[in-house]
C-alpha positions in Angstrom: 105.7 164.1 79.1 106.7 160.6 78.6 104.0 157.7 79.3 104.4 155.2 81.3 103.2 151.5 80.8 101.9 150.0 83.7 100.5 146.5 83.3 102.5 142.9 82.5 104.6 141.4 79.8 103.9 138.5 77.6 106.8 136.8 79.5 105.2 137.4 83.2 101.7 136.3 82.3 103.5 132.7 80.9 105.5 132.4 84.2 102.2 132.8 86.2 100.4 130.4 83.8 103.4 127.7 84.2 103.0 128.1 88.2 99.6 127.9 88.1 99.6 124.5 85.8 102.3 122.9 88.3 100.3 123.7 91.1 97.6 121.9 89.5 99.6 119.1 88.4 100.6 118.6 91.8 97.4 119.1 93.6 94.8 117.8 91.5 96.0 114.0 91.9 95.9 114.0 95.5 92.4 115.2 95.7 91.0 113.1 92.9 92.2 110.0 95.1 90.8 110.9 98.2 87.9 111.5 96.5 87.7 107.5 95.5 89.3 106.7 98.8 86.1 108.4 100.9 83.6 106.8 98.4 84.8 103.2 99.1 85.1 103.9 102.9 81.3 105.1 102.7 80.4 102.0 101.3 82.0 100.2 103.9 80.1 102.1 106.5 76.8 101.6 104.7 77.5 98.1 104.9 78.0 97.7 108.4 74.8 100.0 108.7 72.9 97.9 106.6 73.8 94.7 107.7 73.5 95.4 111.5 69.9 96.5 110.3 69.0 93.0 108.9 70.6 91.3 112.0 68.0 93.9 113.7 65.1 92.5 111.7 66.0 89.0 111.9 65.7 89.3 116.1 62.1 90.8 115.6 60.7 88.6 113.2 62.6 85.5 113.5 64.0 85.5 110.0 66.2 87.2 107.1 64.1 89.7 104.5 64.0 87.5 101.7 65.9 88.5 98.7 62.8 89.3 97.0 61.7 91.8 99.9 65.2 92.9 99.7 66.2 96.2 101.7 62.8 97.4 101.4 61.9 95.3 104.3 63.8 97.3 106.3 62.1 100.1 105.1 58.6 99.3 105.7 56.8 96.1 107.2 56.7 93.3 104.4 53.2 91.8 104.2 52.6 88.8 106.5 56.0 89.5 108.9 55.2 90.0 112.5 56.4 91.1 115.2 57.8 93.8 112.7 59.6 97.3 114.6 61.2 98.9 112.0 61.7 101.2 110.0 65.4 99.4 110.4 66.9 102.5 108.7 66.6 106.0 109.5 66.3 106.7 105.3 63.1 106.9 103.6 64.2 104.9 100.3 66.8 101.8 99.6 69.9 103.0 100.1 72.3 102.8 96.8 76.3 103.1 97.3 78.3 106.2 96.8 78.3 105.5 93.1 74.6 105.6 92.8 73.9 101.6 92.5 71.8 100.0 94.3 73.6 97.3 97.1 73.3 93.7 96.3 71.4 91.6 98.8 71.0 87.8 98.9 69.1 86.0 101.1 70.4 82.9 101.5 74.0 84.3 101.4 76.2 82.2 99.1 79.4 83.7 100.8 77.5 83.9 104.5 75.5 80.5 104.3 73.7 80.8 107.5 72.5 84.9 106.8 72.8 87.1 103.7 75.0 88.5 101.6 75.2 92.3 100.9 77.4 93.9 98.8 78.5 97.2 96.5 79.6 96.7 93.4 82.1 99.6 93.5 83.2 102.0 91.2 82.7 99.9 88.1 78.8 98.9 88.8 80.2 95.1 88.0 81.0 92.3 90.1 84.2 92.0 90.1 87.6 92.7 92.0 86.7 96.1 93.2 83.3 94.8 95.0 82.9 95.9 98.7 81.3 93.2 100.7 80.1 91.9 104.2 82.0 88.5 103.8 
């Protein structure tokens, strides 16, 4: 009784693997920049969130959080500020960008002299060309 082999050759396990690695090839790019492409619109929307929140603040109290009280003043009452109706945000901490650092604020703006500046320093943590900004 003859036996027969049942499984696959050498040759149809490579012709799988060189599928498999075109696929990839093909798909992996694509996702890797949608990936960056979400992160920098999330920014952008953080900004616009964040900034709309300090406008908030300014009509309550009358000014801008300094830059020393920073985004915490959004957070919780600074000492001394009244008319004060925050919290501003609707997160417990200081936000940070997509990337994990912390947004830039500036109170007196250098680029937005008459309010503050507030800004991501993108992918690269570094000012630089890649910075997302409210100016």
């Amino acid at each position: 009784m003859r036996r027969r082999n049942t499984g696959f050759t050498l040759i149809e396990l490579l012709l799988v693997m060189v599928i498999l690695v075109v696929l990839a090839a093909v798909v992996v790019p694509k996702f890797t920049g949608r990936t960056e492409q979400a992160r920098q619109t999330a920014a952008k929307t953080d900004i616009t969130v964040i900034d709309a929140a300090i406008d908030q603040f300014e009509i309550d109290t009358g000014r801008y959080p300094t830059s020393e009280e920073g985004l915490a003043a959004l957070i919780a009452a600074p000492t001394g500020v009244t008319n004060w109706r925050g919290p501003y945000l609707k997160r417990a901490s200081i936000p940070t960008d997509p990337w994990g650092n912390p947004y830039v604020y500036k109170y007196p703006g250098t680029h937005n002299p008459n309010g503050a500046d507030l800004s991501s320093t993108g992918p690269d943590g570094r000012e630089g060309n890649d910075d997302i900004v409210n100016w």
